[in-house]
ROLO-69060 format. One record per residue (C-alpha): x, y, z; residue in three letters. Coordinates in nm, 3 decimals. Layout:
BEGIN
((X Y Z) "Ala")
...
END
This chain:
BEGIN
((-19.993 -15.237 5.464) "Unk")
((-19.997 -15.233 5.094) "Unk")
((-19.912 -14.894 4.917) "Unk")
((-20.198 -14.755 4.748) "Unk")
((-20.156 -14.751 4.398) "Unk")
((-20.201 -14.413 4.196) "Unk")
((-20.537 -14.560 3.994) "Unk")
((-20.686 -14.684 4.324) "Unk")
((-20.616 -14.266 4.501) "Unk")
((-20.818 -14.162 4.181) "Unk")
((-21.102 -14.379 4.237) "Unk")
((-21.125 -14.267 4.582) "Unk")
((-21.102 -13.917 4.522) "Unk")
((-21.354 -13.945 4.252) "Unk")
((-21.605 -14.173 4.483) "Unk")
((-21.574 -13.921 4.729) "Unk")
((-21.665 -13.602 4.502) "Unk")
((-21.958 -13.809 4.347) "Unk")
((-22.083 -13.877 4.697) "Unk")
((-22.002 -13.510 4.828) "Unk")
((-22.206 -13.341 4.554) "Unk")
((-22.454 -13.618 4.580) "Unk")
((-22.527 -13.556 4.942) "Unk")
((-22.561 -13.174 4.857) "Unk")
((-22.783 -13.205 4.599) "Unk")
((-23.058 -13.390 4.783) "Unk")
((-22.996 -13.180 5.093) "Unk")
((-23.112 -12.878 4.850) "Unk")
((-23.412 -13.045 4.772) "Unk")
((-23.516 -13.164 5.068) "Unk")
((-23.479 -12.813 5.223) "Unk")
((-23.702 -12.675 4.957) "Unk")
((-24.060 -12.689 5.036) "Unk")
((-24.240 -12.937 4.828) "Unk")
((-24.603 -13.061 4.891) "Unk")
((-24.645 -13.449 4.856) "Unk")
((-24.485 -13.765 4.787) "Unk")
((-24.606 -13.889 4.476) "Unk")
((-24.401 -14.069 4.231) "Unk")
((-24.240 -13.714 4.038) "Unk")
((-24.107 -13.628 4.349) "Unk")
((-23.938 -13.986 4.383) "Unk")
((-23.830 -13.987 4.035) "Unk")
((-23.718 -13.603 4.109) "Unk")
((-23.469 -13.734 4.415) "Unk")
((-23.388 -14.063 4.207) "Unk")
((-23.255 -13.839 3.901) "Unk")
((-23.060 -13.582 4.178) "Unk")
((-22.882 -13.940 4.283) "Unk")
((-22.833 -14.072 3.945) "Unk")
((-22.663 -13.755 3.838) "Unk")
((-22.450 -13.689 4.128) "Unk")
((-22.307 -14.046 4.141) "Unk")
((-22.248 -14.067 3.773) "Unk")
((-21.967 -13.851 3.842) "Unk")
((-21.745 -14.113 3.979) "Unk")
((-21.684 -14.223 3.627) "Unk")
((-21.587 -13.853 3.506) "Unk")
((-21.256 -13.945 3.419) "Unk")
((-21.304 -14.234 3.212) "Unk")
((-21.623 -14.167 3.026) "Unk")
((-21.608 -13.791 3.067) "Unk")
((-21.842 -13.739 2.778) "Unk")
((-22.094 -14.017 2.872) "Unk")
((-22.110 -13.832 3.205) "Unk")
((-22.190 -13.479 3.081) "Unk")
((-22.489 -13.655 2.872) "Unk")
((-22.616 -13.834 3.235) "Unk")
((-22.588 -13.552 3.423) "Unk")
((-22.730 -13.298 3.154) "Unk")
((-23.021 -13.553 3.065) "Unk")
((-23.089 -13.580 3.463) "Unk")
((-23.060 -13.201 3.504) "Unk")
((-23.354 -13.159 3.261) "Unk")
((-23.541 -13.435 3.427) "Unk")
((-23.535 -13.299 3.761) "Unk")
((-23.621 -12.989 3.679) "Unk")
((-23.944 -13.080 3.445) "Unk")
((-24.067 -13.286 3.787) "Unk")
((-24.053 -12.924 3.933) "Unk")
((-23.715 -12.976 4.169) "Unk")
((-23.536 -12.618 4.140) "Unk")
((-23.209 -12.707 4.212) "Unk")
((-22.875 -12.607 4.077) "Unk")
((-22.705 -12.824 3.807) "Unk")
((-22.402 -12.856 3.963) "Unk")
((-22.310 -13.212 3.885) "Unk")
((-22.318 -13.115 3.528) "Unk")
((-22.105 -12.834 3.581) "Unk")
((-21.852 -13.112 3.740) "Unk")
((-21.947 -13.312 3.430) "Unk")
((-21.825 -13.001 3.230) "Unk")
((-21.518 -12.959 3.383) "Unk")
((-21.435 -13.328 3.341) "Unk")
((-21.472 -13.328 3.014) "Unk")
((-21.294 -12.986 2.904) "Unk")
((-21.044 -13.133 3.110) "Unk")
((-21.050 -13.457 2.878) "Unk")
((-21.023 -13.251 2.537) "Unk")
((-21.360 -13.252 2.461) "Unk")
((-21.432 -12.881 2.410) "Unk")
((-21.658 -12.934 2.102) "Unk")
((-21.890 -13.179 2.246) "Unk")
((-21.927 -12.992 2.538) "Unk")
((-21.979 -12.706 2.410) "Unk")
((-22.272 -12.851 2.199) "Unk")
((-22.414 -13.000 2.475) "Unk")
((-22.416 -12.689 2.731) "Unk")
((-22.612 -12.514 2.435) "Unk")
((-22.907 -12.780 2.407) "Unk")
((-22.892 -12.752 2.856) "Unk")
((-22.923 -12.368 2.811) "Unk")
((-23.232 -12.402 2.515) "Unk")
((-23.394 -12.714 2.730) "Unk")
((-23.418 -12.619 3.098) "Unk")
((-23.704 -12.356 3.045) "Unk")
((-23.838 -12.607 2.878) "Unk")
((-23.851 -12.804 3.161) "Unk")
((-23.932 -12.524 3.354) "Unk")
((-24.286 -12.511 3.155) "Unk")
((-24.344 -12.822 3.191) "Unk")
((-24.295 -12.800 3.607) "Unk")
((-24.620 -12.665 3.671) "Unk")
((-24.812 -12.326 3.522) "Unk")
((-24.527 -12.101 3.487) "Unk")
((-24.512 -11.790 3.268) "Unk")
((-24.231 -11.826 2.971) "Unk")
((-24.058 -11.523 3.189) "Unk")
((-24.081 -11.719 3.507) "Unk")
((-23.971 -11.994 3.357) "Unk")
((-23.622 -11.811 3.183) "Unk")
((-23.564 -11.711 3.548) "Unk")
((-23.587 -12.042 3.709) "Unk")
((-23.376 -12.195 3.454) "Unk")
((-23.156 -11.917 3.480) "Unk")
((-23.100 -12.000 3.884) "Unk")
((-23.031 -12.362 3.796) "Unk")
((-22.742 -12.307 3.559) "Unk")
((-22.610 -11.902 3.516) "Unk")
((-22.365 -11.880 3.170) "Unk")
((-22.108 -11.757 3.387) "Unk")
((-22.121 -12.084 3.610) "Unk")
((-22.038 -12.265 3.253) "Unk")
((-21.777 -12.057 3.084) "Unk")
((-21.603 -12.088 3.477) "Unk")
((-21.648 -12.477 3.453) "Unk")
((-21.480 -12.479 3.132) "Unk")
((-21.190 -12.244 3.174) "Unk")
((-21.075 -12.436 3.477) "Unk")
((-21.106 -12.743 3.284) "Unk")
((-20.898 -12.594 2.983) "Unk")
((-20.650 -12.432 3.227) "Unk")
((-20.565 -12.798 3.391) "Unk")
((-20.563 -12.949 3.080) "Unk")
((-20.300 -12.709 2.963) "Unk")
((-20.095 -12.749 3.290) "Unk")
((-20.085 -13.145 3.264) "Unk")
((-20.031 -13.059 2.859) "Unk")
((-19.743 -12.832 2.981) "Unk")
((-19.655 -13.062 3.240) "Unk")
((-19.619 -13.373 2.955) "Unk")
((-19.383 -13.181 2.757) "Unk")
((-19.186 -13.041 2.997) "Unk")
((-19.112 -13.439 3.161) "Unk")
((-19.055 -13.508 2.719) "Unk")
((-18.781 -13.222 2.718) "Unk")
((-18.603 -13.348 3.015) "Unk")
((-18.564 -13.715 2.890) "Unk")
((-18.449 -13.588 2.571) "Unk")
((-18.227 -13.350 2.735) "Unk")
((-18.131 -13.654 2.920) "Unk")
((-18.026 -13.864 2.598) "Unk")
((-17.856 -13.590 2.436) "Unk")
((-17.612 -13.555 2.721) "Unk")
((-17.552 -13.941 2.725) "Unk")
((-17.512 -13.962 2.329) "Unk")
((-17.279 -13.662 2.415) "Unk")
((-17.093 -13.840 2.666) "Unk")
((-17.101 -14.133 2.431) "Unk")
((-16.913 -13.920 2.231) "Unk")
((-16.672 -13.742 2.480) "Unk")
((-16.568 -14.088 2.569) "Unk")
((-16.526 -14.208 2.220) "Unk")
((-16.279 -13.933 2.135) "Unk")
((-16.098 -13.988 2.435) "Unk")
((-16.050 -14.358 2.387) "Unk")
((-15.926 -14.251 2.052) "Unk")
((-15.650 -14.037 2.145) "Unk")
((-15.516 -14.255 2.432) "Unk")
((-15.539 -14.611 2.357) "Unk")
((-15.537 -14.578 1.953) "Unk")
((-15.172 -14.468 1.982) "Unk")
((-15.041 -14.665 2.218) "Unk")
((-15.200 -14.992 2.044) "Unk")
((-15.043 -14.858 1.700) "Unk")
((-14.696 -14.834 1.922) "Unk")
((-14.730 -15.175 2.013) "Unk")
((-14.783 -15.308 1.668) "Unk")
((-14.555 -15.115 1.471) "Unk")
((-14.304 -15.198 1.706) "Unk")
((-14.391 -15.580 1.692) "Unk")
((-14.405 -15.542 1.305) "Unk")
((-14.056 -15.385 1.305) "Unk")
((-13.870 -15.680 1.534) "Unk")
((-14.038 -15.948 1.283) "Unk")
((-13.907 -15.771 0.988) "Unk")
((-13.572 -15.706 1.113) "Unk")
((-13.587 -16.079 1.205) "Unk")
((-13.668 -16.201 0.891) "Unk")
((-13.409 -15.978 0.714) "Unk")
((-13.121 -16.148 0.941) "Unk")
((-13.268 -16.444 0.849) "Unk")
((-13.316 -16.521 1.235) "Unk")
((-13.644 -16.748 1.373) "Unk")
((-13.918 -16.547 1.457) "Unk")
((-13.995 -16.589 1.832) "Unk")
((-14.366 -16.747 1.851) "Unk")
((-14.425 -16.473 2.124) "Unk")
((-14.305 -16.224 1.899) "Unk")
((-14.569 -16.353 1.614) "Unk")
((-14.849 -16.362 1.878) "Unk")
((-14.793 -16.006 1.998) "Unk")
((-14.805 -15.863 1.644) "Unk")
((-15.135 -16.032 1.556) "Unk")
((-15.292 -15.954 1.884) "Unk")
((-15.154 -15.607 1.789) "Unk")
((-15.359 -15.603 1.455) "Unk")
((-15.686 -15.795 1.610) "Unk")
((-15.654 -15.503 1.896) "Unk")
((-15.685 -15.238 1.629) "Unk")
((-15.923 -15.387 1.419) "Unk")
((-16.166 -15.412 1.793) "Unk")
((-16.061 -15.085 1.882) "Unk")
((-16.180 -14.956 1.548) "Unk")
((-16.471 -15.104 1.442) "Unk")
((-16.578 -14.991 1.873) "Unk")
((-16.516 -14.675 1.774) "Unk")
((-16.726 -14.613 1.444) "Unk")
((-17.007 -14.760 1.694) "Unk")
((-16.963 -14.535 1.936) "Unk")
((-16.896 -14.251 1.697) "Unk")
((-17.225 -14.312 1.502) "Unk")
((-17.391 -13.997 1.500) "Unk")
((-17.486 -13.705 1.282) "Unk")
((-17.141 -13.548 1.277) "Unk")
((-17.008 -13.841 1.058) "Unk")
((-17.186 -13.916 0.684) "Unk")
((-17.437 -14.164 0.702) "Unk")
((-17.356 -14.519 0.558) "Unk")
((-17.619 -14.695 0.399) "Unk")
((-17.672 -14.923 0.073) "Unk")
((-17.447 -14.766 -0.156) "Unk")
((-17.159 -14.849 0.101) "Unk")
((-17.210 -15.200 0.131) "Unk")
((-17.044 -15.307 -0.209) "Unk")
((-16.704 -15.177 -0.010) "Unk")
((-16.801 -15.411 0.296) "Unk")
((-16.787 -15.666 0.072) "Unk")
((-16.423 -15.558 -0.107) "Unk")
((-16.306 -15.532 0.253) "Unk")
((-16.392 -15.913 0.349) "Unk")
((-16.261 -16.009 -0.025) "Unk")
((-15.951 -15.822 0.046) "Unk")
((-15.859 -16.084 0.381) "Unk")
((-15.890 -16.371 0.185) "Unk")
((-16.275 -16.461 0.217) "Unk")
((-16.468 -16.551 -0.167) "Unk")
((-16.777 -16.287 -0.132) "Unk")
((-17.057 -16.189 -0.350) "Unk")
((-17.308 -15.952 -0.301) "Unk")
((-17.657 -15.926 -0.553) "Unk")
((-17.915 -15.690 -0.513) "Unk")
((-18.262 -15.703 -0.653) "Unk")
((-18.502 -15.393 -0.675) "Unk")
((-18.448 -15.048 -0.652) "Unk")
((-18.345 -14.971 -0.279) "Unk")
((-18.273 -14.542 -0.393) "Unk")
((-18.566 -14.449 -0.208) "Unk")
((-18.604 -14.617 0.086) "Unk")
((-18.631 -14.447 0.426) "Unk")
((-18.283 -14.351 0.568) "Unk")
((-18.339 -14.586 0.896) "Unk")
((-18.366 -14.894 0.695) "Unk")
((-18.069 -14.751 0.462) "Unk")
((-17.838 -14.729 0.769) "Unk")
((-17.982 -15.054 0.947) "Unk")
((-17.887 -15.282 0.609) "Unk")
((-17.586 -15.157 0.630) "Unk")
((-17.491 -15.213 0.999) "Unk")
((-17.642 -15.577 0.921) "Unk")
((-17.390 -15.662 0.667) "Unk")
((-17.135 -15.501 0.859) "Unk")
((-17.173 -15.732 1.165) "Unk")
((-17.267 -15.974 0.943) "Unk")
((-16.935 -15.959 0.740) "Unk")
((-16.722 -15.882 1.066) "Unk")
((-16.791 -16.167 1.229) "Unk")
((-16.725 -16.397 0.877) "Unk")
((-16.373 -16.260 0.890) "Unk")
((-16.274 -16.317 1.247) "Unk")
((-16.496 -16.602 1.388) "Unk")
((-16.632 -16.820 1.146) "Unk")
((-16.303 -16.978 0.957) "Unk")
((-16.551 -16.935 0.638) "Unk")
((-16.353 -16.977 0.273) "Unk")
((-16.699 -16.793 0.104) "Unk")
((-16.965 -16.535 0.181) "Unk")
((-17.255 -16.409 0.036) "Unk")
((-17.506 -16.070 0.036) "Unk")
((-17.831 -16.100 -0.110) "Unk")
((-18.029 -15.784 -0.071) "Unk")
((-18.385 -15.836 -0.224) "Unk")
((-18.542 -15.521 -0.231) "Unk")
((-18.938 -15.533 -0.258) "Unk")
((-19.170 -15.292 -0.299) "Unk")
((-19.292 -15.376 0.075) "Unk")
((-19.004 -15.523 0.266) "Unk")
((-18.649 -15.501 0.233) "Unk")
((-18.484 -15.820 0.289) "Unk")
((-18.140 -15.891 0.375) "Unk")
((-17.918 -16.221 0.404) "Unk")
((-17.595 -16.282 0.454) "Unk")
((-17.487 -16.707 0.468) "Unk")
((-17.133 -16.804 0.492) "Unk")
((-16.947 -17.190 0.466) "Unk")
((-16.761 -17.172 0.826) "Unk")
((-16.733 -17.360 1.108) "Unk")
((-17.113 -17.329 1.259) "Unk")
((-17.286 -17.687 1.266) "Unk")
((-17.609 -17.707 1.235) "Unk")
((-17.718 -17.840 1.591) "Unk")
((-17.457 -17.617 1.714) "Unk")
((-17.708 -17.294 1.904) "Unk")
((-17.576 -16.904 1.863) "Unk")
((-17.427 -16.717 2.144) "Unk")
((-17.602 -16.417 2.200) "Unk")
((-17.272 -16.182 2.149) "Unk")
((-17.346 -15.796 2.137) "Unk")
((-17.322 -15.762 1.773) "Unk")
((-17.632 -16.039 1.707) "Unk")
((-17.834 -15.824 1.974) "Unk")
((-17.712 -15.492 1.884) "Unk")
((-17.886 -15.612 1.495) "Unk")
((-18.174 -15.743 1.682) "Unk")
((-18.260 -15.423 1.844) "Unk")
((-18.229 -15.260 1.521) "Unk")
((-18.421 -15.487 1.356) "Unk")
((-18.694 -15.455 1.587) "Unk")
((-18.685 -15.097 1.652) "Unk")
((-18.812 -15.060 1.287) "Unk")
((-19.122 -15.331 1.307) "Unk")
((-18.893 -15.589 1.105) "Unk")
((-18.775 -15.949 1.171) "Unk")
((-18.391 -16.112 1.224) "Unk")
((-18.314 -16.496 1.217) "Unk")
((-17.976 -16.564 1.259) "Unk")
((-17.816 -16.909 1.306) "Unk")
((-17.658 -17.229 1.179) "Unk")
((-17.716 -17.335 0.807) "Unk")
((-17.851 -17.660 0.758) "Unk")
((-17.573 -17.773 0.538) "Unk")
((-17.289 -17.574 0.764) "Unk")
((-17.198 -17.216 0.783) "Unk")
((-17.366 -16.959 0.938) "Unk")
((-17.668 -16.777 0.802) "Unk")
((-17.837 -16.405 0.897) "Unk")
((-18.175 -16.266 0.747) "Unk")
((-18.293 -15.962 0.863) "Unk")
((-18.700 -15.865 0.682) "Unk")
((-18.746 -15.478 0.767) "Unk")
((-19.100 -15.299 0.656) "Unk")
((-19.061 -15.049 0.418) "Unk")
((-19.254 -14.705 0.321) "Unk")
((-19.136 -14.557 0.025) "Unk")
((-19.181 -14.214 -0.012) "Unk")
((-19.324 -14.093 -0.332) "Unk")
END
């Protein structure tokens, strides 16, 4: 048997409470004594139906409900049918329930001016007859109570909302702070015992070198896995440690990206075009962890002899580009490594657009397009 689904229990329950209210509505008016069966009283039980069922849709057109019910309230009562508006005290409920305190409010003051009106026009009723019988059909007190329960629920669910927001945010704060925990620790442990291994390494092939001994190829491989080790360990770490305890990197610091890839042998140029002073400080940091993957994976993976950073900045869009001359071909497809998602997600987060991939004429080449509202 097939769960029923959350949408499906509301439709029920509201079917049911349209029908309930219904069913006591035209059992009032049939127990009231009424001579005849001409067409008013037909149209009298047709509007107690119409009003009592329209309350199945109270939750999705609350405030097209309280006009049905209020317009059928005044229509049974001007065909002489002195029953209680209680569907459009539901219909009140719903929609102070739905945020719509204004229009309901507006509309329970035309019911309250219009239902001795349609008193009068029941049958030959004195103006203080008629007060009274409108009175009996809808009492202020019967409102105000329909529309404090409504604003009460809607506060619980509001309270409710915020108090589900707080714990998913108290949620993410402990994992960013577990993030960090972990991020420290990994520094204390393994960044010393790595910088053991390679000093170490660095010392036997210096010593070697000095006795004018050959350098064991083992002894070579353990000192650059030694180097490549600490350059993963730290660029892991200023991910990890990205948060609001270190200064923020942004477009000022990418010149020194690109003295960084200069200084391991690799021919790079960066331009920039526009004023990029004022943009907002999540585009600021996302060009710069762009270039930075961008750049990182020039020096290890791509073999490329030349790099460059173009950062076009528009009064629009920011757009960034970084192309290199190394191995890629160009039928050759990406692999999807964590640094090309981790810029994708960035990207994306901020409504902009990344292409990354092989260069038509070889190399590699990324372009990231991220919207941009300046403040003034």
């Amino acid at each position: 048997m097939k769960e029923v689904t959350a949408g499906a229990r509301r439709w029920y329950v509201d079917g049911a409470v349209a029908l309930g209210v219904t069913a006591a509505l035209l059992v009032t008016a049939a127990s009231a004594p009424r001579p005849g069966t001409g067409p008013a009283v037909v149209a009298g039980y047709g509007l107690l139906a119409a009003g009592g069922l329209a309350l199945a849709l109270r939750r999705r057109m609350p405030r097209a409900v309280l006009a049905v019910t209020g317009a059928c309230a005044i229509g049974y009562q001007a065909v002489d049918f002195d029953v209680p508006v209680v569907a459009y005290l539901f219909a009140v409920y719903a929609a102070v329930r739905a945020g719509h305190r204004a229009v309901t409010a507006v509309a329970s003051v035309l019911m309250l001016a219009a239902l001795p009106v349609a008193a009068l026009l029941a049958g030959p009723y004195g103006v203080g007859e008629a007060l009274a019988r409108a009175r009996g059909a809808l009492e202020i007190a019967w409102l105000v109570a329909a529309g404090a329960a409504g604003e009460a629920l809607r506060q619980a669910e509001r309270r409710a909302d915020e108090a589900e927001r707080t714990r998913e945010e108290v949620a993410r704060r402990r994992a960013d702070e577990e993030r960090l925990r972990i991020a420290r620790e990994l520094h204390d442990s393994l960044t010393h015992q790595i910088s053991v291994v390679k000093v170490q390494s660095e010392v036997a092939v210096h010593v070697a070198r000095r006795r004018g001994e050959e350098v064991p190829a083992a002894l070579l491989a353990i000192q650059e896995a030694g180097r490549e080790a600490s350059r993963e360990l730290r660029a892991t770490l200023e991910a990890l440690r990205d948060d609001d305890t270190a200064p923020p990197r942004g477009l000022a610091d990418v010149p020194e990206l690109v003295d960084r890839v200069r200084a391991l042998g690799v021919a790079a140029s960066l331009t920039v075009e526009g004023r990029g002073a004022d943009v907002p400080a999540a585009v600021d940091r996302t060009v710069y962890r762009i270039v930075q993957e961008s750049l990182t994976n020039v020096a290890r993976h791509s073999g490329a002899a030349t790099a460059t950073v173009r950062i076009d900045c528009r009064p629009e869009l920011l757009a960034v580009r970084v192309d290199d001359d190394g191995r890629a071909a160009p039928a050759a497809s990406p692999v999807p490594g964590l640094g090309l998602l981790g810029m994708r997600e960035r990207v994306t987060a901020l409504g902009g657009r990344l292409s990354a991939g092989p260069r038509d004429g070889g190399g590699f080449s990324v372009l990231a397009e991220l919207p941009v509202e300046r403040t003034p």
